[in-house]
N, C-alpha and C positions, 0 to 999 in steps of 0.2 A: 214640554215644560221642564222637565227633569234635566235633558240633557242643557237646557239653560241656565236652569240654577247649579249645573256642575261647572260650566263655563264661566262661570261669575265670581266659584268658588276658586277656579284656579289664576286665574286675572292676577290676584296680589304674589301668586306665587312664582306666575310666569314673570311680572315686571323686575320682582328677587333675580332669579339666576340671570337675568339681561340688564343686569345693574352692573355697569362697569367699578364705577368708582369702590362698589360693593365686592364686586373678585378683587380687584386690586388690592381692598385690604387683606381679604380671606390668605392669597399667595402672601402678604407679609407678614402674617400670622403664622402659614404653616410653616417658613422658611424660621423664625423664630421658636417657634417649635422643635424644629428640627435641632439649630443647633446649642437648646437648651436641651436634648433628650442626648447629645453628644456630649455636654457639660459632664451631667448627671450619670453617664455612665461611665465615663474618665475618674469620677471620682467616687465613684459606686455607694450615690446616695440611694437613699430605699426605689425599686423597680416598681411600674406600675404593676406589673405583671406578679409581683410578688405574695407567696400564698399568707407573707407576714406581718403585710400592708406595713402601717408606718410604724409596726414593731422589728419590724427588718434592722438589724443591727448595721449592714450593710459590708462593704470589704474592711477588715483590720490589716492590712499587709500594707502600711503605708508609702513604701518604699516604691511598689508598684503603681500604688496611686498616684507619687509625684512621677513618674515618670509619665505617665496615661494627659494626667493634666496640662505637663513642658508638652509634649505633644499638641494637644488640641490648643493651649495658649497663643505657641510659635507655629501652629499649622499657617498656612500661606491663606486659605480662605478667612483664618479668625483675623491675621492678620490685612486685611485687604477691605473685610468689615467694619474696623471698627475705624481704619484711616477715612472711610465714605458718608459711616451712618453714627450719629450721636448713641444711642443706646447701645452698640457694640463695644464701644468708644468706652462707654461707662462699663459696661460689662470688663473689662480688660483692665479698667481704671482699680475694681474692686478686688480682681483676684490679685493684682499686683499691691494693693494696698494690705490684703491680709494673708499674705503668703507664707510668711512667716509663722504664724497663728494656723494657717489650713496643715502645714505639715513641721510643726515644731520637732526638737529633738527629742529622744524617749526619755524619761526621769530613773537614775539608780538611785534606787533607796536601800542604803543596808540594813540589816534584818539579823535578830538571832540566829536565823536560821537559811540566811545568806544573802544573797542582794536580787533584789527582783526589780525587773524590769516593767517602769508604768509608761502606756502612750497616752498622751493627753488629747482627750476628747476633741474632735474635729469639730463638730456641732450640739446643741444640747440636746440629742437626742433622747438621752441616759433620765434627762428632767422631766423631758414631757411627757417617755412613757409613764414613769413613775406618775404625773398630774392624771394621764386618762386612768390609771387603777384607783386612786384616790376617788376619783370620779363615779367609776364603776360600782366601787365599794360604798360609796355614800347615798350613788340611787337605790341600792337593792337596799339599805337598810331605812332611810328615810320616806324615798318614794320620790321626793323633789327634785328637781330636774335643775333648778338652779344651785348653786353654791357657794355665793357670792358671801351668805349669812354662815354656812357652814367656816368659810374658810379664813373671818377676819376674826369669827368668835374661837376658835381652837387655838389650842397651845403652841405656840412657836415649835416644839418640840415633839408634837405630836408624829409628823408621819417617821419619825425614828423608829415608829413600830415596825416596819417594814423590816428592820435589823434582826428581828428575835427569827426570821426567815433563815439565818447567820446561824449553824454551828458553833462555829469559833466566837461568834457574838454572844452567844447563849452561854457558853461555858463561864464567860464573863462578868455578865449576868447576873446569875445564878450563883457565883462566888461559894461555890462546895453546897451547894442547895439540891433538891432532887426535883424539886419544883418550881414554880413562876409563885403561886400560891404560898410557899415556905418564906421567899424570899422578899414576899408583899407584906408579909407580916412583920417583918424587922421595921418596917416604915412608920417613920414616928407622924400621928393621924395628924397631931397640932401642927407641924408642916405641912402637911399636906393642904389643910383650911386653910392657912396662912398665904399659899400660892393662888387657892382660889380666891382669894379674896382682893390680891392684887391684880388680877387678870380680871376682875369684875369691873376692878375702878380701871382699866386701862379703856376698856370698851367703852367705857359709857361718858368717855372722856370728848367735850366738845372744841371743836376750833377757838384756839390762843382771840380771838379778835371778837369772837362771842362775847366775851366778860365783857367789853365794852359795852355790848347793848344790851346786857343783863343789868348796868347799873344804871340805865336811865329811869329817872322815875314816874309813875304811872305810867310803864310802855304801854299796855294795853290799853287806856282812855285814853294814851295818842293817836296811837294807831285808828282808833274809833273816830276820834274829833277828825282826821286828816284825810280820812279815807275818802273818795266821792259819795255824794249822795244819789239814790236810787230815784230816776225821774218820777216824779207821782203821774199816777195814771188819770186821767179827768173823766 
């Protein structure tokens, strides 16, 4: 009996790997796989493998990068792909649409204290770490797991906290101050109410087209008169 409730149990597994149509997909899968794992590392987006998951800053050497990507773009297989198969087709469609944008030129910005060189961010990576620390930070002090309420009630201006992280930001700051606490006290308090108070009414602020059905009269013994009635039971 055993060895036939084993046989019974392997049936739906054995009909799985003798399902043609089923490997057929599975090989165009891996093959998409593959030369998305070539994409990704032409252009040294964060590694599976990486001990810094999708904190991995990933390669800054841009120069190298566009070379790695003309490669894998005008290789002979990507090209040959995407002449046969639609999504290839798109794939080749998008890097060539934002190329410009994936490897822009570096920014000189002069400076007191001489001209420094900025590369402009290839993906938003820089944002979304910054979103999982906000995250992070909000579960251990709340406990909530959502943030949805956290993050439409808070000050536009809030996660700027992450600045006082900044030496050079603090100096700033601080404005000849020894302290964050020295420098809180200059703050005039009637400002400070005054912003809370505008951020209270921004909240609690309802959709422009509401007012129209704020001003119908007796909305609620409409609503009542209009509503169905509940069958009586006999």
């Amino acid at each position: 009996m055993v060895a036939d409730a084993s046989l019974l149990l392997l049936a739906p597994l054995s009909k799985t790997l003798t399902d043609k149509a089923l490997a057929s997909t599975v090989l165009r899968m891996q093959e998409k796989i593959r030369l998305f794992d070539q994409l990704r590392e032409a252009m040294r987006i964060v590694q599976p493998d990486s001990p810094s998951g999708l904190n991995d800053e990933g390669d800054a050497d841009i120069e190298t990068i566009r070379s790695r990507v003309i490669a894998f773009r005008l290789s002979n297989e990507v090209e040959e792909l995407s002449a046969s198969a639609i999504v290839y087709k798109k794939m080749c469609q998008q890097i060539d649409k934002y190329w410009d944008k994936l490897f822009a030129d570096p920014i000189l910005v002069v400076t007191k204290t001489g001209t420094v060189t900025l590369q402009p961010q290839r993906t938003n990576n820089i944002l979304e770490q910054f979103f999982r620390y906000l995250k992070r930070l909000d579960r251990k002090r709340s406990g909530n797991h959502s943030l949805t309420r956290t993050l439409t009630t808070m000050f536009a201006q809030t996660p700027l906290i992450k600045n006082l992280e900044n030496p050079q930001n603090m100096e700033i700051i601080l404005n000849g101050k020894a302290t964050l606490a020295e420098r809180f006290a200059e703050i005039d308090v009637d400002q400070v109410r005054k912003l809370f108070a505008e951020e209270q009414k921004v909240t609690k602020k309802y959709p422009k087209r509401m007012a129209e059905v704020f001003k119908i009269t007796h909305l609620p013994k409409q609503l009542t008169m209009n509503s169905p009635k509940k069958a009586s039971c006999a």
